[in-house]
N, C-alpha and C positions, 0 to 999 in steps of 0.2 A: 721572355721566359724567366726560370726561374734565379734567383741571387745564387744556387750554386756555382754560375758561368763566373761571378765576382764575388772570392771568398772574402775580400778584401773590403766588400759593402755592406758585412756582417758586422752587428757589434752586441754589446750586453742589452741594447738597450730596440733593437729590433724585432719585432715579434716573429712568434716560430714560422708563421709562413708570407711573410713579407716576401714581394718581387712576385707571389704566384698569381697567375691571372686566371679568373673563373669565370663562366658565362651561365649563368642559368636560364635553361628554356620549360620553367616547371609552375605549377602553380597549386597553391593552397598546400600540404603541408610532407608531405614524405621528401619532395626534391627541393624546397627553399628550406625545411629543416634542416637539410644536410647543407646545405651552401651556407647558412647561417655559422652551421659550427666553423665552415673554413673560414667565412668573414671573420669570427671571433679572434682568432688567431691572425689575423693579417693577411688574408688575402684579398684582394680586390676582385670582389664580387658583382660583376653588373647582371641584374635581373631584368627581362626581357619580358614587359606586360602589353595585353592587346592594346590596340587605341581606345581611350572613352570610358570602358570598365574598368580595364587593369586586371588584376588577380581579385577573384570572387573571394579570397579568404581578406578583402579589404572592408567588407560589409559583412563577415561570420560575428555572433553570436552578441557580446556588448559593445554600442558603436559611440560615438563622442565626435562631435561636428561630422556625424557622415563616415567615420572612421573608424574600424574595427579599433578596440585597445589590444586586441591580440595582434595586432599587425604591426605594433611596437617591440613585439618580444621576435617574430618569425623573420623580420625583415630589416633588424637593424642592420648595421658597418653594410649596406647594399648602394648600389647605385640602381637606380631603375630607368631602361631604358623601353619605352613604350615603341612599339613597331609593330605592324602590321607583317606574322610570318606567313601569309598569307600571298600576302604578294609578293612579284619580283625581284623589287624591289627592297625589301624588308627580307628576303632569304640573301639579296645580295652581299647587303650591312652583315647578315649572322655569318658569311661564310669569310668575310677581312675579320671581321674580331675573332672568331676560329682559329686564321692563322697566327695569331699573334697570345693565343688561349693554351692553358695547360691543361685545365680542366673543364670538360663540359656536363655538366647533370641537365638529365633531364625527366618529364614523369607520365610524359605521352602514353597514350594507349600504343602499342606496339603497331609499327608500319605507319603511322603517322609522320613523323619523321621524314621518312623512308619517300612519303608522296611529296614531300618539300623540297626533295632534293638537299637533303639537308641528314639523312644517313649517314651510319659508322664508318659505311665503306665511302661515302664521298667527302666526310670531311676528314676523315682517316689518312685520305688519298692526297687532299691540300696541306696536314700536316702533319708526318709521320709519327710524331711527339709524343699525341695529342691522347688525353686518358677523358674518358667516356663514360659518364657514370649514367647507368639505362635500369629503373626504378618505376616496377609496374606490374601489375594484380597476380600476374601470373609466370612472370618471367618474356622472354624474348622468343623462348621455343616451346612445344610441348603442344597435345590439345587442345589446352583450353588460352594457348594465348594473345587472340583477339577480343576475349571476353573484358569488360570492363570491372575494375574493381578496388574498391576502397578498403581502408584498412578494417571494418568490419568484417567486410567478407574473409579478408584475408584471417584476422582473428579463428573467424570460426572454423575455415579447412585446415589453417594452422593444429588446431587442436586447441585452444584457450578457452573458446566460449564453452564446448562443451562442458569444463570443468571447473566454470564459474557458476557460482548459487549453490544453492544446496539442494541434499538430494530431495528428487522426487520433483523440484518446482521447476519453470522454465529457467532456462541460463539467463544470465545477467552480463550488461558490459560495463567496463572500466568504463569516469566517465569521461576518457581524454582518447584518444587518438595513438592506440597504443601501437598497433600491429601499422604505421606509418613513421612512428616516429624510429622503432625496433630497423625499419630496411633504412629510413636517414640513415644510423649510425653505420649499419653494414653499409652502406654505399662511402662512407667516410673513409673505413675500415679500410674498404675495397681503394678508394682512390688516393690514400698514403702508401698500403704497400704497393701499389702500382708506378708510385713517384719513387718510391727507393728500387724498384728492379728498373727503369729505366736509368739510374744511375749507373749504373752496368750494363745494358742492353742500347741506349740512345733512343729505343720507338717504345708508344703509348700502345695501350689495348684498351678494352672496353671493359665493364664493372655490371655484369645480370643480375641484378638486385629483383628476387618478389616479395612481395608484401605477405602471402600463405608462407614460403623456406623462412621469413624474418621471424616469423610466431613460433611456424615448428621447429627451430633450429634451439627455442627456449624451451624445449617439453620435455628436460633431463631425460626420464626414464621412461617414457609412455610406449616408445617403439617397443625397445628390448623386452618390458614387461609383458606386453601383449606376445614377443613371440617364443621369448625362453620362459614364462609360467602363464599363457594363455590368460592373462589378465585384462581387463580394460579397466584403466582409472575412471573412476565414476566421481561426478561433484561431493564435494565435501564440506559444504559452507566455510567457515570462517578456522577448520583446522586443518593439518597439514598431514596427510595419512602416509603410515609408517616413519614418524618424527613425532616422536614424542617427551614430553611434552609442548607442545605450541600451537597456542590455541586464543580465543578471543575469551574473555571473563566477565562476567555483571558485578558492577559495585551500587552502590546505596546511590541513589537518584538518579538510576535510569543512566549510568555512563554504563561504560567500559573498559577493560586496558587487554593489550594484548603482551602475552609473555611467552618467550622463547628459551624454556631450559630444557631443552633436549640434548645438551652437552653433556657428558659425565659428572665430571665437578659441580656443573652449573646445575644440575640436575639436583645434587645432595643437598647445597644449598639453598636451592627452593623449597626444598620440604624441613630444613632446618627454620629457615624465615616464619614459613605456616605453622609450624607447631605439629608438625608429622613426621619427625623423627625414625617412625618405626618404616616408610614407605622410603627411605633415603638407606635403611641400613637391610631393606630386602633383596636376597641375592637376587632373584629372578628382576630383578628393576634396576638392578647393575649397573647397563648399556641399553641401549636405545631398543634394540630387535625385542629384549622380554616385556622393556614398555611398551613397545606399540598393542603387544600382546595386551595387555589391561591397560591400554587410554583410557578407555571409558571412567575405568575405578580412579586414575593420576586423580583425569581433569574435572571429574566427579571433586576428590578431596581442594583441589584450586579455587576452582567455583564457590563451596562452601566458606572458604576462608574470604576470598576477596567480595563476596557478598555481601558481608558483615561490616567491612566497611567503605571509607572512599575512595575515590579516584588518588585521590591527592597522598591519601592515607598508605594504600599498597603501593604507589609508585616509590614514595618515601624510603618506604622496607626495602623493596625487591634493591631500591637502587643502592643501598647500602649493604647490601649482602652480596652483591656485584653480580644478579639475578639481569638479563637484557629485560627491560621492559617499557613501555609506550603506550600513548593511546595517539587515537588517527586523527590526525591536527587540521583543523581547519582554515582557512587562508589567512585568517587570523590570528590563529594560533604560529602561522607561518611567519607573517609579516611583525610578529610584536616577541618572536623567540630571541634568545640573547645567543642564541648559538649559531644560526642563521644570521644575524647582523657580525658576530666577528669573524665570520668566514665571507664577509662580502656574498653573502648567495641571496641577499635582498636589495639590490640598488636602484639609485632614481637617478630619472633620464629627464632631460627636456623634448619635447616634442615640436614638431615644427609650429602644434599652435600656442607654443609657448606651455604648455601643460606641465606642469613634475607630474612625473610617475613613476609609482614602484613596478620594478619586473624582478624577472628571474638575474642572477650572476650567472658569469660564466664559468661551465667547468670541461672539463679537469683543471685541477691547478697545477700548473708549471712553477716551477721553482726559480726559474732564472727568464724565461721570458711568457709570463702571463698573457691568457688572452684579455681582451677590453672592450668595451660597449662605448659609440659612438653616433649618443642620442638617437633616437626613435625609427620609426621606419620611415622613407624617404615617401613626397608627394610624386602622384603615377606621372612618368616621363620626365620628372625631376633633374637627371640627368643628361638625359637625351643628346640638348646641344653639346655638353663637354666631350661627350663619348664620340659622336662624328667628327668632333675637332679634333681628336686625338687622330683617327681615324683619317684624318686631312681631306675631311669632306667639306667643301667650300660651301660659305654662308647660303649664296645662291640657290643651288643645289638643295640644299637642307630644307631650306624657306619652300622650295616648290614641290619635296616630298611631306611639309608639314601640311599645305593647300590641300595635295591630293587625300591627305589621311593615311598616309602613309606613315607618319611621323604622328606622336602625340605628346601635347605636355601643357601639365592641370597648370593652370595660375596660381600663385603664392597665397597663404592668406591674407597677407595685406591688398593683393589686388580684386580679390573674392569681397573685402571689406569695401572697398574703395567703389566694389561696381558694384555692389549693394546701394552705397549710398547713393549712387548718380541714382538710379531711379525712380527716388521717393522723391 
């Protein structure tokens, strides 16, 4: 359990969730996002992949020896324990690490679980503790939730897609994995304050995390607008309706910058910068409500100005006049910024095949006990032996659940190398 049982095993230099124990039963990216973030932080995360495959997000999108490069960022500070939960045996192994588990996430379609013997109520029942993170399309109850569902879907019930693009064309997605990555955090959310009320309570509960409440719970104003002025927000491409000014701009060669003075001050500002004085000292442009009123005329006069010249040129201006302004950065633009390298939010890992590679940092930043990256993502079953011997599962034993397939665990690259060579 966790280091509060020993205050005295705390020091400056322990991470914030050191002593917690996590078990992930999830795959590909809303429930190992979220065990990632606990990993970051100190917990000992062992992730739990079929035999043979592993996690299909090990083969998603750019691979390297066979390897996803995203499986460096999803899967670090992880142990990965390959088992078959399928069988008996392999539900057996999950219900001892259970007991000995503070946190469970998981990303199952709902009742799956449930047919493993392997439910909130039974593993609830082995250990009263025990906090239960349950992250899935639809939620745990409700009509629709045996339906399957990935963070698309969940996107567009949410309400997001519909208000992505612009008007009149089909919607557009982000292109990452948004509406999964959105229930991670609330699942995180959910299984922090569930550890500080059992500090007071002594029993775990369970964390209903869906992937639709994770999007619409981001739609500020959509409900209320719709039902105190019968409005529906409609896409708006690249400007922000009823916030004015903020909006996307064309400069000379085909770039852009995006600016945000919708603030009061910020506001006079920007029209002092442009050389439109007379739009900064107009009462009706005062405050934000009489701008929205004439955006069209603002962003009409912004447009004109930063058309004229360049990217480099108005960020220049705007950034000296204390105007927020950017343009949307490319990976490159990511990985070669100087303000990204001194907040550590660009670091290189080694990977198991020896690889440096840049990923993301880790955030938030703590002030006294930082989280830390602990080279790459682990090889499938990589783990396996240590976790059973923790578990005081004899050699024996181990050897005739790895026979039956019960047990799985990839070879290292140097023995991948080595039995390459024997067959030439």
């Amino acid at each position: 359990m966790t280091t509060h049982d020993n205050p005295s095993a705390i020091d400056e230099q322990t991470p914030a969730l050191a002593g917690l124990k996590v078990l992930e039963m999830g795959q590909l990216i809303a429930g190992p996002f979220a065990t990632k973030l606990l990993g970051e932080f100190g917990a000992d995360v062992i992730k739990i992949e079929p035999p043979n495959t592993g996690d299909p997000l090990r083969r998603w999108r750019i691979l390297e020896q066979g390897t996803s490069l995203w499986w460096h960022v999803q899967t670090r500070n992880k142990r990965s324990l390959s088992l078959d939960l399928r069988s008996e045996e392999g539900q057996e192994i999950v219900r001892r690490l259970v007991d000995e588990a503070d946190i469970v996430v998981e990303n199952f379609r709902p009742g799956t679980l449930e047919k493993w013997g392997l439910g909130w109520e039974a593993l609830s029942a082995r250990n009263p503790e025990l906090i239960m993170v349950r992250i899935s399309g639809y939620g745990q109850t409700g009509p629709y939730r045996d339906r399957p569902g990935f963070g698309v879907i969940g996107e567009a019930m949410g309400g997001l897609r519909y208000l992505s693009g612009h008007p009149g064309e089909r919607s557009v997605r982000v292109g990452v994995s948004l509406g999964d990555s959105l229930s991670a955090l609330y699942g995180v959310i959910g299984a922090l304050l569930a550890l500080q009320e059992r500090h007071r309570s002594g029993r775990g509960q369970y964390i209903d995390v869906a992937l639709y409440e994770s999007v619409f719970a981001m739609m500020e104003s959509l409900v209320p607008e719709y039902d105190g002025a019968d409005v529906i927000r409609e896409p708006s491409g690249s400007a922000l309706p009823g916030i004015t000014p903020s909006n996307a701009y064309p400069c000379r060669g085909d770039e852009h910058v995006l600016i945000a003075g919708n603030g009061d001050s910020i506001y006079r500002r920007l029209m002092q910068a442009i050389g439109r004085p007379e739009l900064a000292d107009e009462p009706e442009l005062a405050h934000n409500d009489g701008r929205s009123r004439h955006a069209e005329r603002i962003d009409a006069a912004i447009a004109n100005w930063t058309s004229r010249h360049s990217r480099e040129h108005v960020l220049s201006v705007l950034d000296a006049a204390g105007v927020p302004v950017g343009f949307p950065y490319t990976a490159r633009d990511i990985v070669e910024d100087p303000h990204y390298q001194a907040r550590r939010m660009v670091e290189t890992i080694t990977t198991e095949t020896g690889r440096r590679l840049k990923v993301p940092g880790v955030m938030p930043k703590l002030s006294r006990t930082p989280g830390r990256i602990e080279g790459g993502g682990p090889r499938l079953g990589q783990h396996t032996r240590a976790v059973l011997d923790e578990l005081g599962i004899d050699a024996d034993t181990q050897q005739a659940l790895f026979e039956r397939g019960v047990l799985f665990e990839q070879s290292t690259p140097d023995d991948r190398t080595k039995d390459a060579g024997e067959t030439h």
